[in-house]
N, C-alpha and C positions, 0 to 999 in steps of 0.2 A: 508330396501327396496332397492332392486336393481336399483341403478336410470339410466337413459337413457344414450346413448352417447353423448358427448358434442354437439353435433352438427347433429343432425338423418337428412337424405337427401332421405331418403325413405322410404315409408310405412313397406317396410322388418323392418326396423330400431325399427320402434314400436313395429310389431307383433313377433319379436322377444325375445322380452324386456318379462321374469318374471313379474315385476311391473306392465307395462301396461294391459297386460292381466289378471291380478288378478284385475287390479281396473275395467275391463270392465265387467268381470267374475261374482265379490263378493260386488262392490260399495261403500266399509268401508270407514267411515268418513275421519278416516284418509289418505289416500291416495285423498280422494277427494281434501284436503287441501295440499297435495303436487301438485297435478295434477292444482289446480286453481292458485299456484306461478310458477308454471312450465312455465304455459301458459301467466301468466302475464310477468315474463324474456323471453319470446323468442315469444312477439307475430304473429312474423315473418312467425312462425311454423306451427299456427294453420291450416291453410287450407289442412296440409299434416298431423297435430293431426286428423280434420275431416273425412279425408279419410281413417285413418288407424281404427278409430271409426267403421264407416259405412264397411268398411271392415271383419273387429271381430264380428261384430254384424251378417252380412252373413254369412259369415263362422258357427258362431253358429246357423244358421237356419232362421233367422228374416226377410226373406223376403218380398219383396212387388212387388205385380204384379201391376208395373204402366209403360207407355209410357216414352218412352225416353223423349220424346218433352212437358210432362207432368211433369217428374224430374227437366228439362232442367229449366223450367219457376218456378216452387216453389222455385227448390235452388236460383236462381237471383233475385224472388220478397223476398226472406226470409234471407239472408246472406248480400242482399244488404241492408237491415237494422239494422241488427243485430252484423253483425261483428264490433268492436274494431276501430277506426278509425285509429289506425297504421297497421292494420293487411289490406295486402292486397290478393282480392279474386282472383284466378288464374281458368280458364276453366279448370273444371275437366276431356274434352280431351287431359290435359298432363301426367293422370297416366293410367298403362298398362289396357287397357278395355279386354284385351284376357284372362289375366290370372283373373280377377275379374270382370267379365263381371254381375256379379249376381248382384253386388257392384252402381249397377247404380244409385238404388234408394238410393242414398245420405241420402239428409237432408229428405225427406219422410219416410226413416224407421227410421234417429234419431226420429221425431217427434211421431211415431207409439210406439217405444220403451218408451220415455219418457212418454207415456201416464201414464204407470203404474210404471215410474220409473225417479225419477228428478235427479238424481246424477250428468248421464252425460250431460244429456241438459242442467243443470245449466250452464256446464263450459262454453256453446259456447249461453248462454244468451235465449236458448230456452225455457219458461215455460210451464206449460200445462193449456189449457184455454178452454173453451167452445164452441170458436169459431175458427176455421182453420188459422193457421200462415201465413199463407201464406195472409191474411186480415187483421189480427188485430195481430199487434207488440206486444211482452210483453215491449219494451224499447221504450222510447221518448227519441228525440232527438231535443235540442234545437240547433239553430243557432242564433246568433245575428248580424244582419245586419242593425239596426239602427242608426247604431253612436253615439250612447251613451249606460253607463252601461245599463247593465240587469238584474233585482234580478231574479231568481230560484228559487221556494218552492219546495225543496224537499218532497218525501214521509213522510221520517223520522222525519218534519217541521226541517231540517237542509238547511241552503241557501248559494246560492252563486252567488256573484257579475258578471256575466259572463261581459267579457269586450269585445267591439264593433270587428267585426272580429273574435269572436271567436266560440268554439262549443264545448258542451256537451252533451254524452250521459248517461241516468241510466235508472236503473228501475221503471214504473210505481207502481207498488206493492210494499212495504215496506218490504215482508213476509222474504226476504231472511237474510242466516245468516251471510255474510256479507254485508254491505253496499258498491256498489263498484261505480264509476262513470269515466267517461275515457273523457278526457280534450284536446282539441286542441284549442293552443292560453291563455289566462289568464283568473283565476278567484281568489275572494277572497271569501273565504272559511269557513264558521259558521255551525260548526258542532254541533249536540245536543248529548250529552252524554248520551252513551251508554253504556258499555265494554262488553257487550254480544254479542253486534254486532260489532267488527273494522268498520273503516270507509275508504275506500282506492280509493286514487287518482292515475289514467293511464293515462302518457303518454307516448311518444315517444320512452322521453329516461329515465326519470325518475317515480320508484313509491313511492308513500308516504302515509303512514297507520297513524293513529290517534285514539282515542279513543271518544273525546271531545274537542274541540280547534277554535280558528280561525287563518288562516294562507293564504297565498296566492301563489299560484302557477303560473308562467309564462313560457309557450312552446311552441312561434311559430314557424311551421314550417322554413320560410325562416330564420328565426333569426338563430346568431352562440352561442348563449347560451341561457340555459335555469335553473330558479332559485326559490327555497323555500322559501320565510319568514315568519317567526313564530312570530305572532303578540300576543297570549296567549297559555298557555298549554305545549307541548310537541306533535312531529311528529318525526318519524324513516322515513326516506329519503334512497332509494336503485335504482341505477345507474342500466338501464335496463343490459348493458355489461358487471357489474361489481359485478353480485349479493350478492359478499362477502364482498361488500364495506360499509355495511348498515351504514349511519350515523345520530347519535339524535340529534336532535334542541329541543334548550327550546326557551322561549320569548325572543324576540329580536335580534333573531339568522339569518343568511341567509347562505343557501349550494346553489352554482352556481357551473353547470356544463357548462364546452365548449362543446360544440357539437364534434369539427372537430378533437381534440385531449381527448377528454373525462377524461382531466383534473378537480379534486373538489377542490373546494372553499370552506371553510367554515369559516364565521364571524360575528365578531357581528353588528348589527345595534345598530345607537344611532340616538332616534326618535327626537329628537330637531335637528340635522345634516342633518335630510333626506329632498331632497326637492319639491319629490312628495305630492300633495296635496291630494292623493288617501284616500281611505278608513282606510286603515291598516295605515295609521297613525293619525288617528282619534283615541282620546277620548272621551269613550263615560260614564264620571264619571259627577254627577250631585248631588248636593247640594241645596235644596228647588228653585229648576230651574222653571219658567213656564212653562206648560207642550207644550203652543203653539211654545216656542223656540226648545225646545226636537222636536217636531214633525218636526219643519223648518229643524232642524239639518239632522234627519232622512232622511227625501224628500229630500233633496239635496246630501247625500250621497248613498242613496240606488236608486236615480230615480226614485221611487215610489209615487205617489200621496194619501196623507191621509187627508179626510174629515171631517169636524167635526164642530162643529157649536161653532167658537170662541165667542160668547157671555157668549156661557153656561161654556167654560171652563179659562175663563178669569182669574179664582182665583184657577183654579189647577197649583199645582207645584208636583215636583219629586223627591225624592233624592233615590239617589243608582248607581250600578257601573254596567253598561250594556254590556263592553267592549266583554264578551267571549261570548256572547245571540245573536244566529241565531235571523234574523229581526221580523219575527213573534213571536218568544220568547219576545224581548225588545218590543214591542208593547202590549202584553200580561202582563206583567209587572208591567207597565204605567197603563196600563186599571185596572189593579189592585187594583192599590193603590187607583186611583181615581172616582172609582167602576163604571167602566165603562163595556161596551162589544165593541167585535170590528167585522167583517167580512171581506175579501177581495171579490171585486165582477171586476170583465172586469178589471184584473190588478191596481184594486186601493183599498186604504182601507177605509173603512169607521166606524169612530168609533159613538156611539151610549151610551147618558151621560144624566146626571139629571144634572149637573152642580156642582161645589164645592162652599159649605157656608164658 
C-alpha cells in the first residue's frame, strides 16, 4: 500500500494518494485497518482526513441536497460528540468552498453513505442507527466530576476505574471489531478477554492495545508526563509521535513518556515499594476469605456500593485469585461459588442469596 506523506496539509494530499482512494473506492478490510492506525498516530489530521472523505465521495457523485445552515448545525451537533478528544474540530470555512463547493454536505453525506456502508464511518465513530445522528450518539461519553473514583461497565463487561477529573469516551454497542475507548486524565483498566477483538486505549500522546489485562493508564492534559502500568497480562504501548517506537510491558512493568521531550521510560514496578494505595496495587487473591470482607474490600476499591443481606451470608467464604477479573466478572465469581445471583440497578449492586449452611 502506498502510504500517505508524512505529514498531508491538504485535502490534494489525500485525494492524491493511490491508497486513499482505493480505500474510499473498494473499503477492504485491510486498509480499513491501516486507515484506523493511521488516524489513531495523527489524530491531529482527522478533521482534514473528513474533508478529504466528503470530498471523494462528491467527486464520485454522492451528493446531498441540503442547506448550508442545515450542514452547518448536523456537523457541530455530530463531531461535537463524536470526535477523539485530542482531535480538534476546526470550521470547515478554512478549506477552498470554490473549488468543492458541492463538498458542503460534510458529515450529511458521510452519514447518507454509511447507511449502506460502515467501513468509513467506523473510522470517524459514526454507526448507522434508526434514528438520525445528529439526536442520538452512537458514543457515551463519561466524565467524572465527583471527586472520587468512578467504575465504567463497559459494553464488553470490561471496566474501568475512571479517576476524579477525568473522561472517557467508547462505544455504546459492543458490535465492533475492535474494542476502542480514548482516555483523558487516569483510568485503571479490566479488560475481558477477547483476541478477536483488541482492546485499544487513545490518548494524547500515547496508545495502548491489549488483548485481556488490567493495567492502568495516566494522561492529564496539564501534567508533563504521561505513563502505562501493567498490573496483569501484557500491553504494547506506542508513542502517538514515534509510531515505531512500539513498546511491550508485562506485569509489573511501567513505560512513562515526558510529554515536553517525548523521552521513554521503561521499568519495572516493585508492588511492596509503591506507595500509592490505588487500585493496581491491590490484591485481590483470597483464601476461605468471608465473602462480607471480599465485598468491603470490593466497595472501597471500586466506589461501588454492593447490597446484600449480611445475616444470610455470614458463613460464606471465597477462595480464588480475582486479580485480572473486570469488577463485574469478580462479582460474578463470588456469586458463583456461593450460588448466588447479583444485578447492578442506580449504580450499586445488589446481590440476591439463600444464604450458606
Amino acid at each position: 500500500m502506498q502510504s500517505l506523506p508524512s505529514d498531508p496539509t491538504t485535502v490534494d494530499d489525500f485525494l492524491e494518494n493511490d491508497a486513499f482512494r482505493t480505500w474510499i473506492r473498494e473499503q477492504r478490510s485491510e486498509d480499513r485497518v491501516y486507515w484506523q492506525h493511521w488516524l489513531s498516530q495523527h489524530p491531529e489530521k482527522r478533521d482534514l482526513y473528513e474533508q478529504a472523505v466528503a470530498t471523494m465521495l462528491v467527486l464520485q457523485g454522492k451528493k446531498i441536497a441540503l442547506s448550508d445552515q442545515h450542514v452547518h448545525e448536523a456537523r457541530k451537533k455530530i463531531l461535537g460528540q463524536l470526535v477523539p478528544p485530542t482531535a480538534q474540530v476546526k470550521p470547515l470555512l478554512t478549506w477552498h468552498w470554490g473549488r468543492w463547493a458541492a463538498a458542503a454536505a460534510v458529515v450529511i453525506a458521510m452519514i447518507w453513505w454509511q447507511a449502506g456502508n460502515s467501513g468509513i464511518g467506523s473510522l470517524m465513530g459514526i454507526e448507522k442507527q434508526a434514528e438520525p445522528l445528529a439526536e442520538k450518539s452512537s458514543w457515551q461519553i463519561v466524565k467524572n466530576t465527583t471527586g472520587l473514583p468512578l467504575v465504567v461497565l463497559l459494553p464488553d463487561n470490561s471496566s474501568v476505574l475512571l479517576s476524579s477529573g477525568s473522561q472517557l469516551r467508547y462505544a455504546k454497542q459492543g458490535k465492533q471489531t475492535v474494542r476502542e475507548v480514548y482516555l483523558q486524565g487516569e483510568g485503571f483498566f479490566e479488560v475481558t478477554k477477547n483476541p478477536a477483538k483488541p482492546f485499544v486505549v487513545y490518548t494524547a500522546n500515547l496508545t495502548t492495545k491489549v488483548l485481556g489485562t488490567s493495567f492502568q493508564v495516566r494522561a492529564f492534559e496539564k501534567e508533563k508526563g504521561t505513563y502505562v502500568k501493567v498490573k496483569t497480562g501484557k500491553v504494547s504501548v506506542t508513542p502517538v509521535e514515534s509510531p515505531d517506537q512500539t513498546v511491550l510491558l508485562t506485569k509489573n512493568e511501567q513505560l512513562s513518556l515526558e510529554t515536553k521531550t517525548d523521552k521513554l521510560v521503561k521499568q519495572d514496578i516493585i508492588p511492596a515499594k509503591e506507595h500509592s494505595p490505588g487500585i493496581i496495587n491491590q490484591e485481590f487473591t483470597f483464601e476461605f476469605a468471608p465473602v462480607a470482607d471480599i465485598f468491603a474490600q470490593l466497595e472501597s476499591s471500586y466506589n461501588m456500593p454492593i447490597r446484600y443481606d449480611r445475616h444470610l451470608l455470614a458463613k460464606c467464604t471465597f477462595t480464588g485469585q480475582l486479580n485480572d477479573a473486570p469488577f463485574l466478572e469478580k462479582i460474578r465469581l463470588i456469586c458463583l461459588t456461593i450460588e448466588s445471583t447479583f444485578e447492578v440497578v442506580d449504580g450499586q449492586v445488589f446481590i440476591h442469596s439463600n444464604g450458606c449452611h
